[in-house]
C-alpha positions, -999 to +999 in steps of 0.1 A: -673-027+562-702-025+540-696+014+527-661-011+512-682-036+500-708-016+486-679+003+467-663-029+455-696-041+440-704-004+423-672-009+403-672-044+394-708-043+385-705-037+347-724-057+323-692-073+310-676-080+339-710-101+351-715-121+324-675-128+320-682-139+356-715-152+354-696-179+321-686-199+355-716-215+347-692-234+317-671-246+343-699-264+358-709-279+327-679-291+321-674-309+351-710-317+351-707-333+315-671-343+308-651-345+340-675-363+361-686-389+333-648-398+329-642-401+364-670-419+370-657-446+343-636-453+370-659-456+397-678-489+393-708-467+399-700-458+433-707-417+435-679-395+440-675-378+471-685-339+459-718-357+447-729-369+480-739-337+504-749-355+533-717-366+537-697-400+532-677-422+553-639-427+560-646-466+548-669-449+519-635-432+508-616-459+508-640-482+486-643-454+463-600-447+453-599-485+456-623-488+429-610-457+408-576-478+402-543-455+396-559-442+363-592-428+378-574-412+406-553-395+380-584-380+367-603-374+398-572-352+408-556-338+377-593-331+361-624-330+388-608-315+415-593-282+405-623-272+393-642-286+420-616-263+440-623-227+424-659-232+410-675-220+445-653-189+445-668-183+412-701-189+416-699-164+446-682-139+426-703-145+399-738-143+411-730-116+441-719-096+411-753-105+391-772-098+423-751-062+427-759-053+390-795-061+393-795-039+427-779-009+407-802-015+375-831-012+399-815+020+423-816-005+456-774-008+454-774+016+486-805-002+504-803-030+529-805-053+503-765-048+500 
């Protein structure tokens, strides 16, 4: 499993390829600075549920689309969740690859740091 891995990472590791990946970081930004903001119109002030990590609860939930209305639910689904859906792929992607380019740059690809 990790001789496949290892081979994955020595051909995806090109400098292009991680910083095309490594852009994800735009993705954040933009639901960091315009997706979130216009949800959050919506919201009353309440947080929305990917900004809470220590959970939420099922009456929590409810307040929060109540208070969103039809239109903030729109943009909650249409806008904040798809890329709330692929961004941790991509950050995994992206910074495994950043990690495996920096292990090749510094001859460690083939250490245990893989």
């Amino acid at each position: 499993m990790h001789g496949k891995i290892r081979e994955i990472i020595e051909r995806n590791v090109s400098g292009k390829k991680v910083l095309l990946l490594f852009f994800t970081n735009l993705l954040y930004s933009n639901m960091l600075w315009i997706t979130n903001p216009k949800t959050m119109f919506f919201s009353n002030e309440l947080k929305l549920l990917d900004m809470m990590p220590l959970g939420y609860s099922p009456e929590y939930i409810k307040k929060l689309f109540e208070t969103l209305g039809e239109q903030g639910r729109q943009i909650y689904l249409t806008m904040q969740l798809p890329g709330d859906m692929i961004y941790p792929f991509l950050f995994g992607v992206g910074y495994g690859l950043l990690m495996g380019y920096f292990l090749k740059k510094l001859n460690k690809l083939n250490s245990l740091f893989i």
